[in-house]
C-alpha positions as CSV (number, residue, x, y, z in Angstrom):
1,X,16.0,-5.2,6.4
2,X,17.0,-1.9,7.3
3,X,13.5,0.1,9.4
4,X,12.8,3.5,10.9
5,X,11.0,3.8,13.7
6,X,7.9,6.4,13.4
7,X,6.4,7.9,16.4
8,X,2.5,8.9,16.7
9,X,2.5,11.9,18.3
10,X,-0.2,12.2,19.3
11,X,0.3,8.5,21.4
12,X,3.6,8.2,21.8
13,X,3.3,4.7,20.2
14,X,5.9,4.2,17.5
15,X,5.7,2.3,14.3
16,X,8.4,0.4,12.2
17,X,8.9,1.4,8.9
18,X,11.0,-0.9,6.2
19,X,13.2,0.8,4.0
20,X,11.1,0.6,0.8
21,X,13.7,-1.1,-1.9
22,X,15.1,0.5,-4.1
23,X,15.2,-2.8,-7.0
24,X,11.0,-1.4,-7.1
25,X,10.9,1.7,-7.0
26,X,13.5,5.3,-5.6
27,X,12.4,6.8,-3.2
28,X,11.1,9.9,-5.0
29,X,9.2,7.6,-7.1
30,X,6.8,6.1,-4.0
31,X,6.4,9.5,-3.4
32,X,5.1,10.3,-6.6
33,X,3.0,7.4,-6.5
34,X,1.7,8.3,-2.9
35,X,0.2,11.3,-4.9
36,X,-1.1,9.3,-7.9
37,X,-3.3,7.0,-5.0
38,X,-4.7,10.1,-3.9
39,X,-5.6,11.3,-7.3
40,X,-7.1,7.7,-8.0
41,X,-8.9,8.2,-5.1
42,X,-11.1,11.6,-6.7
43,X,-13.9,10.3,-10.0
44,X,-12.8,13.1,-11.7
45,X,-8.5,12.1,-11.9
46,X,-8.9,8.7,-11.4
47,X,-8.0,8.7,-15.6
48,X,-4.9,10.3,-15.2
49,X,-3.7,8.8,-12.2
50,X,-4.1,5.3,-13.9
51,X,-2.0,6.4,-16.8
52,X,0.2,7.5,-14.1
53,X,0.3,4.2,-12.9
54,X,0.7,2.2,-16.5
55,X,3.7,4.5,-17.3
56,X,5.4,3.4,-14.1
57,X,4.6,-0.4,-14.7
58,X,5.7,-0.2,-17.8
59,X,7.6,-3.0,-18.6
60,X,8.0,-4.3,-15.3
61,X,4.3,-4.2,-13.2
62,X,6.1,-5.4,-10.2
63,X,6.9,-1.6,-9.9
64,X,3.6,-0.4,-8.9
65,X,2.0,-3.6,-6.7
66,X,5.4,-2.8,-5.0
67,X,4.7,0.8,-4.0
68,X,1.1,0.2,-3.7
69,X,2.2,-2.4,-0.7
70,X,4.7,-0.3,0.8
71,X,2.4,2.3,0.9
72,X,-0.3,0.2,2.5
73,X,2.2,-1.4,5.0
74,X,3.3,2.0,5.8
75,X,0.0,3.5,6.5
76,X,-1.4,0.2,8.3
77,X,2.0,0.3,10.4
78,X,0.7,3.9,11.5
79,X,-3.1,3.0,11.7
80,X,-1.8,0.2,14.6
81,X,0.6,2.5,16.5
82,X,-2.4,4.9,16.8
83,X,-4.5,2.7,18.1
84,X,-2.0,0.8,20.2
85,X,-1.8,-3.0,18.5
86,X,0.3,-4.8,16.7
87,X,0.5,-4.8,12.7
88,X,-0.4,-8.2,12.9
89,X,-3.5,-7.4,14.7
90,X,-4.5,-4.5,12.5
91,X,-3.8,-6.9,9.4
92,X,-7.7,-8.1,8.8
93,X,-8.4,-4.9,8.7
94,X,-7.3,-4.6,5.1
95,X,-10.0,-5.0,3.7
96,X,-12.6,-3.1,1.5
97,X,-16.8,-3.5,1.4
98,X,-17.6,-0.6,-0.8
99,X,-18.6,0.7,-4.3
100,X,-15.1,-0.2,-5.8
101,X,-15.6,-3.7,-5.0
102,X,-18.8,-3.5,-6.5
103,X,-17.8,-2.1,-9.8
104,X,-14.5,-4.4,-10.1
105,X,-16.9,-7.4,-11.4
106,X,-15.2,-9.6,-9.2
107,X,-16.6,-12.0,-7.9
108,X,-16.8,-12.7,-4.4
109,X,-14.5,-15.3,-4.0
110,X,-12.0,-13.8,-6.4
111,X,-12.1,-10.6,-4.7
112,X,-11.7,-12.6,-1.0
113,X,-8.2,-14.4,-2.8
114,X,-7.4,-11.0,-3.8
115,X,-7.6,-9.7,-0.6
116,X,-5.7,-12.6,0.9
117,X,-2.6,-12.2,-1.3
118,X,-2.7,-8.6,-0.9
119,X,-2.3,-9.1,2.9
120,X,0.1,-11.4,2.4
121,X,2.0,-8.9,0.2
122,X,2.0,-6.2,3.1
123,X,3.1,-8.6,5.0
124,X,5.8,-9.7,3.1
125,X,7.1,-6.0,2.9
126,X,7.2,-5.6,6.7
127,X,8.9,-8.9,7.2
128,X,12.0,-9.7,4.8
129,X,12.8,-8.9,1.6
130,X,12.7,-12.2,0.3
131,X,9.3,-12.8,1.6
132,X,8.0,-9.7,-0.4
133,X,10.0,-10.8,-3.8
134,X,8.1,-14.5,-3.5
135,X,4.8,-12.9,-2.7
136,X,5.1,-10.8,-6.2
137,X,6.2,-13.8,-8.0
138,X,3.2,-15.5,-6.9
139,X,0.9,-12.5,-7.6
140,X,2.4,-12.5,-11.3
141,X,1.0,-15.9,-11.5
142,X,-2.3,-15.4,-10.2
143,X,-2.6,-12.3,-12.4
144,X,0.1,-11.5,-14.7
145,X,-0.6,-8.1,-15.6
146,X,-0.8,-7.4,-12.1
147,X,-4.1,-4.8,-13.1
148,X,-6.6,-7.0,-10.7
149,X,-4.7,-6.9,-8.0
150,X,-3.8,-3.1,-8.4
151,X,-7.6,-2.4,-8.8
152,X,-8.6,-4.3,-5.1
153,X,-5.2,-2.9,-3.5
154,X,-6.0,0.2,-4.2
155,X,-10.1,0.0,-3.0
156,X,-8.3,-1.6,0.5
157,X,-6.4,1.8,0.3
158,X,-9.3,4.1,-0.4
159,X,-11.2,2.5,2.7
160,X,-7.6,2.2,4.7
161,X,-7.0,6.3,4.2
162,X,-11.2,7.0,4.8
163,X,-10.3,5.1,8.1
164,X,-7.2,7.2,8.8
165,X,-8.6,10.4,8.0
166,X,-11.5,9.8,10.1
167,X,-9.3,9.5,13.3
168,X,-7.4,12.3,12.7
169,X,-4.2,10.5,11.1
170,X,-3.3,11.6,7.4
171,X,-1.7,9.2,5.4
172,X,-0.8,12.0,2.5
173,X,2.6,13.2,3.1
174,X,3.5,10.2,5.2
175,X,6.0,8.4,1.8
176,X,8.3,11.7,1.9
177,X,8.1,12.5,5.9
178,X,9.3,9.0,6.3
179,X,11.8,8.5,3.0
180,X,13.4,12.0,4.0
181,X,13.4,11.9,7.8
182,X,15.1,8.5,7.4
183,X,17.8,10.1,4.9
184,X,16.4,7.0,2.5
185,X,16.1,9.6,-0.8
């Protein structure tokens, strides 16, 4: 699994990056979808930016859980460097207690199993390839359409960016400083 290694600068710690595969998603595409996450993020767009979504998915909804976890592992990988731990420490941190998981209807055990294959998934994308192909296979069986797992992924995102943002690390921009600092696009 080919990586580039990210530096914090404001610490000086650095963060791993996989290479996000190209089977999923190019390169320009993650980036594309790095804005549609953002535009999910606003009431207003969120709409659009779920069309956005469906037209990528289309036909194969691997596409978009894919991104969506690269994205995460990305931004998680530079959440820990900032703050000096581990990815594996910073991993029960994905989580999400706020009005998204409120509206979802889920549950609270389905949204917990949720969570737990969605952690599984970023870590499948930082680990090995393989792991990350098994962990969507699963995911297609707990929810074939993918859309349940999209909607908590992307809640763990919108608290995961809050988090971020609130410490002075921006996680827009980060999918094309990384893909084209790496020479990946």
């Amino acid at each position: 699994m080919e990586t580039v290694r990210v530096e914090d600068r404001q610490t000086g710690n650095f963060a791993e990056v996989p290479r996000p595969l190209a089977r999923y998603l190019a390169s320009t595409e993650l980036i594309e979808l790095e804005q549609s996450v953002r535009s999910w993020f606003g009431i207003a767009s969120q709409e659009s930016a779920e069309q956005d979504f469906d037209r990528l998915a289309a036909g194969n909804p691997d596409r978009v859980l894919y991104g969506l976890l690269w994205l995460t592992a990305t931004w998680g990988s530079l959440c820990a460097a900032r703050i000096g731990i581990t990815v594996e420490q910073f991993m029960p941190a994905m989580s999400y207690r706020g009005p998204w998981r409120d509206l979802s209807s889920e549950d609270e055990k389905s949204w917990e199993v949720g969570e737990q294959a969605i952690r599984r998934g970023i870590s499948g994308v930082l680990t090995s390839d393989e792991d990350i192909v098994e962990c969507l296979r699963i995911f297609r069986l707990l929810d074939p359409s993918l859309l349940r797992l999209r909607w908590i992924l992307l809640a763990v995102m919108d608290g995961l960016t809050q988090g971020m943002e609130r410490n002075g690390l921006s996680p827009w921009g980060a999918a094309a400083h990384i893909v084209s600092g790496a020479g990946w696009d």
